[in-house]
N, CA, C and O atoms as a GROMACS GRO file, in nm:
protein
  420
    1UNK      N    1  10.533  10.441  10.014
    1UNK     CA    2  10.479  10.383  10.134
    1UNK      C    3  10.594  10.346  10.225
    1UNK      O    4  10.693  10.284  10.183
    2UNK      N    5  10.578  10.388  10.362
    2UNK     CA    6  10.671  10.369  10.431
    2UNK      C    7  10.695  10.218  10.522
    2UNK      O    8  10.598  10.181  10.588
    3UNK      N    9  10.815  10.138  10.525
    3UNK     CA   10  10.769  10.013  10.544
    3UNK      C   11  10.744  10.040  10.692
    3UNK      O   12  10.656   9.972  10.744
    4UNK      N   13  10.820  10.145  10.785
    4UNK     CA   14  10.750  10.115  10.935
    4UNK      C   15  10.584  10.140  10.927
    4UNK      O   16  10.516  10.101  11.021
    5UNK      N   17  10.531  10.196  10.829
    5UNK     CA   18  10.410  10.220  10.856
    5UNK      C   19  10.304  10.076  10.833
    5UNK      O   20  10.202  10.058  10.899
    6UNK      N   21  10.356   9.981  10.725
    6UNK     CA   22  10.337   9.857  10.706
    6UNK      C   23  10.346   9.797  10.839
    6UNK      O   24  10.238   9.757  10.880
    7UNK      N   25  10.481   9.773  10.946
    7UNK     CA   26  10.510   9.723  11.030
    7UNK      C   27  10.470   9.707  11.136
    7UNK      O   28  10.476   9.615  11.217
    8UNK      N   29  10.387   9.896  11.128
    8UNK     CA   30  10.307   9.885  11.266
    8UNK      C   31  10.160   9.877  11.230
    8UNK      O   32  10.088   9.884  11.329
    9UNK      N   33  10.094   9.865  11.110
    9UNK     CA   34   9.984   9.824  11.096
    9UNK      C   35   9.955   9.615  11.144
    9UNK      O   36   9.876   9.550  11.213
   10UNK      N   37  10.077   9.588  11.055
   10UNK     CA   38  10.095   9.438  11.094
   10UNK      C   39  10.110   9.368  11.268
   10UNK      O   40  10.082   9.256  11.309
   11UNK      N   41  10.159   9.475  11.330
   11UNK     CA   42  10.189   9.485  11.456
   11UNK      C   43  10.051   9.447  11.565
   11UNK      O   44  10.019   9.357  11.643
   12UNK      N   45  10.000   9.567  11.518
   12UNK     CA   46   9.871   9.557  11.548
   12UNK      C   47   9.761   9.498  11.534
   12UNK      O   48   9.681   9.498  11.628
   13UNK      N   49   9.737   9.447  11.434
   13UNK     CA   50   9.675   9.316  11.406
   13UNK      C   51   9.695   9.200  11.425
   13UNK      O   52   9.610   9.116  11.391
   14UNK      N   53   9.842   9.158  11.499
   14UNK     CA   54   9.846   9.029  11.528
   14UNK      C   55   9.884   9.008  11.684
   14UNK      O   56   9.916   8.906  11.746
   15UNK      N   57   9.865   9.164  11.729
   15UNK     CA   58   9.847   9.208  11.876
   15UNK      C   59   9.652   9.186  11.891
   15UNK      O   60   9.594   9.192  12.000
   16UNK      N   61   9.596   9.165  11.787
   16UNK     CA   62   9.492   9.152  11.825
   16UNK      C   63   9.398   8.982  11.758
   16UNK      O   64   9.279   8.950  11.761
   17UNK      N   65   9.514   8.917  11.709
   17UNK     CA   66   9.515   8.786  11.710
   17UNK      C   67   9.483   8.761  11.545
   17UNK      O   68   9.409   8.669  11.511
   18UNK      N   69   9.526   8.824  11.477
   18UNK     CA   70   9.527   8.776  11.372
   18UNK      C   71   9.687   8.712  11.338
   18UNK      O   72   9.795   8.732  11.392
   19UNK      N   73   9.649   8.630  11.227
   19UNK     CA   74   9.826   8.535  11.219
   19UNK      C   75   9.888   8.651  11.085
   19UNK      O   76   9.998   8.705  11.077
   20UNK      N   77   9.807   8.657  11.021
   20UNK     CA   78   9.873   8.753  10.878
   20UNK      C   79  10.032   8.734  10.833
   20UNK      O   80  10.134   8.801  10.848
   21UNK      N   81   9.995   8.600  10.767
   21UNK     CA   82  10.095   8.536  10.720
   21UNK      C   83  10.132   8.554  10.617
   21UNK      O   84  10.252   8.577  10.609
   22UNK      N   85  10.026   8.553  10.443
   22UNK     CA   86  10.058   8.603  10.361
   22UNK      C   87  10.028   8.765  10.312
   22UNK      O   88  10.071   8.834  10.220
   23UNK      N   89   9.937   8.786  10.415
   23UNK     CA   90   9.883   8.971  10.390
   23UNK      C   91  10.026   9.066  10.457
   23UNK      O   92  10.063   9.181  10.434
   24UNK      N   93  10.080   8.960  10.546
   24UNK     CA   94  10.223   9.026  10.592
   24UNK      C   95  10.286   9.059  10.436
   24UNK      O   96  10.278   9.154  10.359
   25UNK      N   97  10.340   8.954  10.434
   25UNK     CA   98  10.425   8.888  10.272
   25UNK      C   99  10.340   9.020  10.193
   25UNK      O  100  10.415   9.086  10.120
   26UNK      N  101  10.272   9.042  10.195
   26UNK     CA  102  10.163   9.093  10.054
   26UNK      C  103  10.228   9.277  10.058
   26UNK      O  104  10.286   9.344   9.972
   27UNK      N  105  10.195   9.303  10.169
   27UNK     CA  106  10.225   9.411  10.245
   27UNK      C  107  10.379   9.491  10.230
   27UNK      O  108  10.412   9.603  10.191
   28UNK      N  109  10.451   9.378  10.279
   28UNK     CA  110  10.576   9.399  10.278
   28UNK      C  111  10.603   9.393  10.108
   28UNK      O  112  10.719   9.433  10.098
   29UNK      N  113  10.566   9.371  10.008
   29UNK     CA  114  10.583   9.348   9.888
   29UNK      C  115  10.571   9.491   9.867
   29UNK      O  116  10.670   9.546   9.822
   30UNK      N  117  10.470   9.560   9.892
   30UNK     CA  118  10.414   9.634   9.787
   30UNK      C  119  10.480   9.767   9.846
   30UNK      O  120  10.519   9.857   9.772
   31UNK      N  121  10.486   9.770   9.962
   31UNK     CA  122  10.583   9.851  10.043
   31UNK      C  123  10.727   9.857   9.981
   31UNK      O  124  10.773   9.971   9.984
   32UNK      N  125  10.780   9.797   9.944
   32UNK     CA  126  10.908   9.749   9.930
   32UNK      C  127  10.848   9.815   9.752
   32UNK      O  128  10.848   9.937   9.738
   33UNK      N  129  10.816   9.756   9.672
   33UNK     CA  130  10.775   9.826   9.519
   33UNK      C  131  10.713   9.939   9.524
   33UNK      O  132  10.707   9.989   9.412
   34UNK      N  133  10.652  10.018   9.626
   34UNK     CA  134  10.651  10.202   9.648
   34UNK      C  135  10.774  10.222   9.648
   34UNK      O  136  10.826  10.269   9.548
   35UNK      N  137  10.866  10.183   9.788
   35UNK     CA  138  10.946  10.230   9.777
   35UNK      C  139  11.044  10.272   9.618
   35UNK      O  140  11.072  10.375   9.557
   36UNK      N  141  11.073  10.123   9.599
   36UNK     CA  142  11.128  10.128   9.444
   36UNK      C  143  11.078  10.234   9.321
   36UNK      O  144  11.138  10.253   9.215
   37UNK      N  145  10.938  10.303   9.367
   37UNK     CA  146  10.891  10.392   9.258
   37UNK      C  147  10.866  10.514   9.330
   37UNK      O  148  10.770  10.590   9.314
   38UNK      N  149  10.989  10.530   9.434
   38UNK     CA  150  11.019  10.637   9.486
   38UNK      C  151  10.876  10.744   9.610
   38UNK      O  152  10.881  10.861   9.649
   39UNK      N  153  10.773  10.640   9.633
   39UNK     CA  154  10.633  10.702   9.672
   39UNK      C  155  10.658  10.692   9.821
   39UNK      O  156  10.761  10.625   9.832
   40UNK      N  157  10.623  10.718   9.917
   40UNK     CA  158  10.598  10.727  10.035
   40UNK      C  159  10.478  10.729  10.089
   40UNK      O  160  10.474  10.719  10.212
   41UNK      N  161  10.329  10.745  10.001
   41UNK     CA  162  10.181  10.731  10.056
   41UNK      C  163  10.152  10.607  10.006
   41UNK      O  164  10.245  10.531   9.982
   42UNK      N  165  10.040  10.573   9.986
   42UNK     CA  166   9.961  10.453   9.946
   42UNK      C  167   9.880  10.551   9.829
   42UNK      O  168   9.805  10.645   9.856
   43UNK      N  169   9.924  10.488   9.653
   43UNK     CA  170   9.893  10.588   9.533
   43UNK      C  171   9.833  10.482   9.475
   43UNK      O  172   9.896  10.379   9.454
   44UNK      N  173   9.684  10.499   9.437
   44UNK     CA  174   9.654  10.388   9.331
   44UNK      C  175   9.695  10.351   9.242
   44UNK      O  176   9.673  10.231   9.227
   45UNK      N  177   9.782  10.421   9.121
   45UNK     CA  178   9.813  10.356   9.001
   45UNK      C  179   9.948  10.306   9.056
   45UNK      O  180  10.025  10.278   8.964
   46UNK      N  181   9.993  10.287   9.170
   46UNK     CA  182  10.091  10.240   9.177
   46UNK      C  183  10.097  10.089   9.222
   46UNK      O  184  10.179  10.005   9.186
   47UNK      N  185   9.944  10.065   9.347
   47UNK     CA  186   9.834   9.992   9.419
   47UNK      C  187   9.760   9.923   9.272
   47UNK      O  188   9.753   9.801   9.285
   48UNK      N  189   9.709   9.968   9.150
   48UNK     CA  190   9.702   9.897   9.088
   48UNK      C  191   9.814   9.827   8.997
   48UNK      O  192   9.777   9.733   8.926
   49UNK      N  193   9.930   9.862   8.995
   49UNK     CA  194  10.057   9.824   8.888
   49UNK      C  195  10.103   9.716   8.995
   49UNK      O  196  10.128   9.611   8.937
   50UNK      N  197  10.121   9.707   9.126
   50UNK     CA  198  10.180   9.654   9.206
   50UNK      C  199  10.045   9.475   9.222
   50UNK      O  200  10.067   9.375   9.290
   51UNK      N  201   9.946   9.498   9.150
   51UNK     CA  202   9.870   9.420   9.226
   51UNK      C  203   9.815   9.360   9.027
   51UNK      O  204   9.732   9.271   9.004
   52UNK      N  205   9.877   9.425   8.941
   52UNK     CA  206   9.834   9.384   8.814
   52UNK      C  207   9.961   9.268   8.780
   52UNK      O  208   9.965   9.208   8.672
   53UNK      N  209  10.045   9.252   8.871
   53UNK     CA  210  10.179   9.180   8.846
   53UNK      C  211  10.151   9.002   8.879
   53UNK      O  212  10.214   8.903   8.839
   54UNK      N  213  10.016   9.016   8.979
   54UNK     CA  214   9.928   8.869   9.024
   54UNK      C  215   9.916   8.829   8.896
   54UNK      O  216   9.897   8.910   8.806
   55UNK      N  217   9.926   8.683   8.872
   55UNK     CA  218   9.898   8.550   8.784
   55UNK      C  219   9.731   8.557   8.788
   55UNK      O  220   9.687   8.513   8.682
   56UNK      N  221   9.648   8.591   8.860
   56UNK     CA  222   9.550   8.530   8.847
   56UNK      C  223   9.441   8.713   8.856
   56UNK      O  224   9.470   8.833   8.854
   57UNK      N  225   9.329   8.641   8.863
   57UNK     CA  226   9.221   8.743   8.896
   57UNK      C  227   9.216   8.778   9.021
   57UNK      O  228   9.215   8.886   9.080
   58UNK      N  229   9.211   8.609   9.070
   58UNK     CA  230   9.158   8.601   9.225
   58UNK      C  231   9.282   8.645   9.311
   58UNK      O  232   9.264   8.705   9.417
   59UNK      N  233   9.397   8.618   9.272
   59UNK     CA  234   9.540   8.674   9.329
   59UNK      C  235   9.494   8.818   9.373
   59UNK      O  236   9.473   8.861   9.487
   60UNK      N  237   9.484   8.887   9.240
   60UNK     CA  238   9.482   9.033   9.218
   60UNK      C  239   9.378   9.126   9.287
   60UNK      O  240   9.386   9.241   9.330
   61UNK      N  241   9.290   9.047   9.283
   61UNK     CA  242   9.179   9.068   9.387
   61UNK      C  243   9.185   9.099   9.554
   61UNK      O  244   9.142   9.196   9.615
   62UNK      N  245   9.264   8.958   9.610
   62UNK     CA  246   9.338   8.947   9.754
   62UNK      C  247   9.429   9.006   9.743
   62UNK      O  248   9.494   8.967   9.840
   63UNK      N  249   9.516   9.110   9.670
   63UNK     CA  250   9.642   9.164   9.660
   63UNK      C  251   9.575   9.319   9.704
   63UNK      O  252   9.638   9.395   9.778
   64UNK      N  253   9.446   9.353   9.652
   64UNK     CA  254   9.374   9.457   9.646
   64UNK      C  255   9.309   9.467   9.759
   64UNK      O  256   9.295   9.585   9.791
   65UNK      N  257   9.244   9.360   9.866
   65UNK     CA  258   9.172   9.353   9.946
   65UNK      C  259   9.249   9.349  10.092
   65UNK      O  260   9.190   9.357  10.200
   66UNK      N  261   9.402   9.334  10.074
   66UNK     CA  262   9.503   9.333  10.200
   66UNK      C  263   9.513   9.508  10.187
   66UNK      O  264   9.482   9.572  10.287
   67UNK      N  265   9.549   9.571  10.085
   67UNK     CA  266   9.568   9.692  10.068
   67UNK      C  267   9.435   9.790  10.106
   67UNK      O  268   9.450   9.910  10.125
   68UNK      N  269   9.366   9.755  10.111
   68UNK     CA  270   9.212   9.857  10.107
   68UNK      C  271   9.229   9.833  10.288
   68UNK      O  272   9.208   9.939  10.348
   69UNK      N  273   9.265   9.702  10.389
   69UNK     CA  274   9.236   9.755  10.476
   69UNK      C  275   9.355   9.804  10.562
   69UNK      O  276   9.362   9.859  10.672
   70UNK      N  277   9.455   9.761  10.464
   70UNK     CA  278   9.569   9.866  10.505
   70UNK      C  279   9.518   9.996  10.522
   70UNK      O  280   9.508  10.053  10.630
   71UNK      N  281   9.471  10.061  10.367
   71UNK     CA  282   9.475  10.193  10.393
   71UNK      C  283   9.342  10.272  10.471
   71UNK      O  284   9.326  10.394  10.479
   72UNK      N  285   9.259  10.172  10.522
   72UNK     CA  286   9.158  10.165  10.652
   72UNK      C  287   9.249  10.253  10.752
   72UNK      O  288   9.247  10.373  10.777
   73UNK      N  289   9.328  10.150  10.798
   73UNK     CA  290   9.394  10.164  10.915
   73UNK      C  291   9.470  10.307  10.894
   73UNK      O  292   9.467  10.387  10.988
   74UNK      N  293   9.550  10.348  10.753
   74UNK     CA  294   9.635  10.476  10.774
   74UNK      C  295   9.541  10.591  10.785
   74UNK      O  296   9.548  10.704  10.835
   75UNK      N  297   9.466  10.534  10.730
   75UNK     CA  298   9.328  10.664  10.700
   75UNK      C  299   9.266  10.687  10.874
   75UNK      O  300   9.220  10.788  10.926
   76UNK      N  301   9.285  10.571  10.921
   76UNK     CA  302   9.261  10.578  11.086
   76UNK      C  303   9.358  10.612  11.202
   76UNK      O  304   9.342  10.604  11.323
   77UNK      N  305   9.450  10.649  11.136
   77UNK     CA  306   9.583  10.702  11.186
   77UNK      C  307   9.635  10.849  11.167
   77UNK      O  308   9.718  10.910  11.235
   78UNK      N  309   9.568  10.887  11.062
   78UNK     CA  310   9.596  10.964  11.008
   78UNK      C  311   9.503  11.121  11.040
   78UNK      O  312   9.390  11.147  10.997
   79UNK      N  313   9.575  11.193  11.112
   79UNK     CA  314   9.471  11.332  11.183
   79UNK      C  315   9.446  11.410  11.028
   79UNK      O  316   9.353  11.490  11.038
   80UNK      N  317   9.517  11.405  10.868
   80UNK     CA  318   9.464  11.476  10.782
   80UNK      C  319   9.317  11.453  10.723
   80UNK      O  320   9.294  11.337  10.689
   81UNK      N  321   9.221  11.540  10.708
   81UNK     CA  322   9.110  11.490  10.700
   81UNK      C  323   9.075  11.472  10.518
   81UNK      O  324   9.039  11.553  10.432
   82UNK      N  325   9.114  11.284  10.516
   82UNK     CA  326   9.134  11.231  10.421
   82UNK      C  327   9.017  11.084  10.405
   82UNK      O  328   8.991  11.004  10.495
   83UNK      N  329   8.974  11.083  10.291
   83UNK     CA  330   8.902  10.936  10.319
   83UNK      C  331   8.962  10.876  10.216
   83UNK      O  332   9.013  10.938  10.122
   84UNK      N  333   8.958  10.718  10.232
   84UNK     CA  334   9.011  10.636  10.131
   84UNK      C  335   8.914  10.590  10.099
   84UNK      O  336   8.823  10.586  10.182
   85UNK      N  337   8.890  10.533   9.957
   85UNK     CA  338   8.739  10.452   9.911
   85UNK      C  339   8.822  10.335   9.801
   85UNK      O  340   8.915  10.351   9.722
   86UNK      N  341   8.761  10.242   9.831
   86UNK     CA  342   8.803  10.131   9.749
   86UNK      C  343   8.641  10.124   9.606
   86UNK      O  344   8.525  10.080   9.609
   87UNK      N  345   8.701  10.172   9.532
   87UNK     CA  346   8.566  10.125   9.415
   87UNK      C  347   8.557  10.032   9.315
   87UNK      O  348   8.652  10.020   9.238
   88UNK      N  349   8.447   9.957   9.302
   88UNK     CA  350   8.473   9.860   9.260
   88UNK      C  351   8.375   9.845   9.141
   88UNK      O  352   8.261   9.890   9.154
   89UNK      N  353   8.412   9.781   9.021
   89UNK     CA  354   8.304   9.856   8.929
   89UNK      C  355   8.322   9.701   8.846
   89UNK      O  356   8.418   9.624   8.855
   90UNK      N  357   8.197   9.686   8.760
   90UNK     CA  358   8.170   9.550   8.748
   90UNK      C  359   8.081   9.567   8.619
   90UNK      O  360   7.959   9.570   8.637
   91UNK      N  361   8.127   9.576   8.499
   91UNK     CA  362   8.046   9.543   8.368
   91UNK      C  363   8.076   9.554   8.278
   91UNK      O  364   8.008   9.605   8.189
   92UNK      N  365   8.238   9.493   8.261
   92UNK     CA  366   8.290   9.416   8.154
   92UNK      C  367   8.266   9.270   8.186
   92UNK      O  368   8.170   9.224   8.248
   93UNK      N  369   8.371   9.206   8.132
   93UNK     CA  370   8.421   9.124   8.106
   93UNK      C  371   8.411   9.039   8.252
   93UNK      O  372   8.342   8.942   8.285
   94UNK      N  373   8.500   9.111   8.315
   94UNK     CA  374   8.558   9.078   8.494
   94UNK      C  375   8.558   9.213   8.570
   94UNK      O  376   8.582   9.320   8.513
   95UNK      N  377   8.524   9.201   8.716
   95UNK     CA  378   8.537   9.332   8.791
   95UNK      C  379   8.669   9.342   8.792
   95UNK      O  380   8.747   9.254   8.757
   96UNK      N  381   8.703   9.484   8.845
   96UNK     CA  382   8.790   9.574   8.851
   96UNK      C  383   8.792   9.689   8.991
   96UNK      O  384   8.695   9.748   9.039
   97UNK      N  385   8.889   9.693   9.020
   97UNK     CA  386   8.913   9.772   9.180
   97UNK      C  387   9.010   9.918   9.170
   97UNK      O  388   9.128   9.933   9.137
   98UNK      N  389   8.924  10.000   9.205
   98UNK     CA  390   9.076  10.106   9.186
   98UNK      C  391   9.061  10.186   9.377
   98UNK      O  392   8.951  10.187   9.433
   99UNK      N  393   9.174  10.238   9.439
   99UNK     CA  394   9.179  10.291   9.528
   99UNK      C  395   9.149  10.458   9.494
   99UNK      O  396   9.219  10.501   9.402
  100UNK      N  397   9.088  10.523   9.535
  100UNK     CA  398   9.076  10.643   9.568
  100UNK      C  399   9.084  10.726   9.622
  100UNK      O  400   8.988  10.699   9.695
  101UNK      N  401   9.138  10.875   9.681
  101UNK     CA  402   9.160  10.943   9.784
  101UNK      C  403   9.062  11.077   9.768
  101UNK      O  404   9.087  11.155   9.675
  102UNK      N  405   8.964  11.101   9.846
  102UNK     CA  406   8.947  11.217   9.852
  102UNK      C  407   8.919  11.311   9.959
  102UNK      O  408   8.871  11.294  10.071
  103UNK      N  409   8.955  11.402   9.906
  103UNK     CA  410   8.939  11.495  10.095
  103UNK      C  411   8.785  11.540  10.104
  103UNK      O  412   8.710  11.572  10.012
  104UNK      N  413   8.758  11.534  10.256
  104UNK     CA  414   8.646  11.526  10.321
  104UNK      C  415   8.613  11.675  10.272
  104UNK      O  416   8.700  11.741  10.216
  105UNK      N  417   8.450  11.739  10.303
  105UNK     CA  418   8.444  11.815  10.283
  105UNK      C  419   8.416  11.922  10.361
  105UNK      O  420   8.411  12.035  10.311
   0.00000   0.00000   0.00000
């Protein structure tokens, strides 16, 4: 994940009055740990390893929910005809979130 691409998503959202104080922080994290695992897109098992590192559920959850509308926005940026789906699946224990990519048809 590329951090200008982080930068100008953040850009834009607080051009449109949001404060994104810790979804900045959140952002810039996970950007910064793609980088470190050498990725340049937004990859789920990387989106989930990066967001399994949260102390809590509810952490991990908001770590997952800054990222899904991140990849809103690249998916809205983006002229390849790609959809992102956030799925969310619920019948263990505790829910669970994984990101998905699939091309349109």
């Amino acid at each position: 994940m590329r951090i200008d691409a982080v930068n100008s998503y953040l850009s834009l959202r607080r051009a449109a009055g949001f404060e994104l104080g810790t979804p900045g922080y959140l952002l810039r994290s996970l950007a910064r740990y793609a980088c470190n695992a050498g990725e340049d897109l937004v990859r789920s098992g990387t989106v989930i390893e990066w967001a399994g590192q949260a102390l809590s559920i509810s952490q991990r959850d908001r770590r997952l929910n800054v990222v899904r509308r991140l990849a809103r926005h690249m998916q809205a940026e983006d002229r390849r005809p790609r959809r992102v789906y956030l799925v969310i699946e619920s019948g263990g224990s505790r829910p669970s979130s994984t990101l998905a990519n699939r091309s349109s048809s």
